[in-house]
C-alpha positions in Angstrom: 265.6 96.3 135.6 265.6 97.1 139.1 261.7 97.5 140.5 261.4 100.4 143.2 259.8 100.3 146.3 257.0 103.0 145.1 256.8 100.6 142.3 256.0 97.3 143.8 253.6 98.9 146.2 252.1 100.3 143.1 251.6 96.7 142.2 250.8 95.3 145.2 247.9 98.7 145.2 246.6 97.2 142.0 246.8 93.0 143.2 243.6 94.0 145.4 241.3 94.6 142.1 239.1 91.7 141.4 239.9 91.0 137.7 237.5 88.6 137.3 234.7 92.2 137.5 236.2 95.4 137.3 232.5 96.2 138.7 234.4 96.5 142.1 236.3 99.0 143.4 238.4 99.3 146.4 238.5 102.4 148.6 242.0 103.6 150.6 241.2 105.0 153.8 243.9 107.5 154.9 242.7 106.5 158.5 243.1 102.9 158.1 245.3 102.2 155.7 250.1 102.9 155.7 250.8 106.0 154.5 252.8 103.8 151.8 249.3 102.3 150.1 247.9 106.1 150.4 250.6 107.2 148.6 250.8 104.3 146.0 246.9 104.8 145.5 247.3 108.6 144.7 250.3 107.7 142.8 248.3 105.4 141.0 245.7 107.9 140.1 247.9 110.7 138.7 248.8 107.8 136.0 245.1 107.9 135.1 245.0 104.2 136.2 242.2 104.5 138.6 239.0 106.7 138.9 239.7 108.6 141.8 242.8 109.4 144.1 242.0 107.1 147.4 240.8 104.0 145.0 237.5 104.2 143.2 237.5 101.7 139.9 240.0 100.8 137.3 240.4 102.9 133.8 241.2 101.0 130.7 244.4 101.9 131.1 244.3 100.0 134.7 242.3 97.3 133.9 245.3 96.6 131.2 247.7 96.6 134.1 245.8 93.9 136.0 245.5 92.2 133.8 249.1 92.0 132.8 250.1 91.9 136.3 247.7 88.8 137.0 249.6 86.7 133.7 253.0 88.1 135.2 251.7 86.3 139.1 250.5 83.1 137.2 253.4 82.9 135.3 255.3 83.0 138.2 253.7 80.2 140.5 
């Protein structure tokens, strides 16, 4: 399996949660931020994996993915 680019900045979009609270949120500002991690972030959203479409918190369905991702990162150090 071959991971995309929208895919991995999905990923990197969702490495910026603090797992250890999901009482944090992190906001994208389209100002600030690459039009890449806007996307990702909206992208992100539409899969119901965040509250709201320029960050906000993590769903369950998200918190799941951090979680996953964060075993998948330790796993590879």
């Amino acid at each position: 399996m071959k991971l995309s680019p929208e895919t991995m900045q999905e990923l990197s979009m969702l490495s910026f949660f603090n797992q250890s609270t999901f009482q944090q949120g992190i906001k994208v500002h389209s100002h600030e931020a690459s039009e890449e991690d806007v996307a990702a972030t909206k992208r992100l959203f539409d899969k119901g994996m965040i509250t709201q479409d320029d960050g906000g918190y993590l769903t369950s369905l998200g918190k799941d993915a951090v979680e996953k991702l964060q075993d998948l990162l330790l796993m590879l150090k």
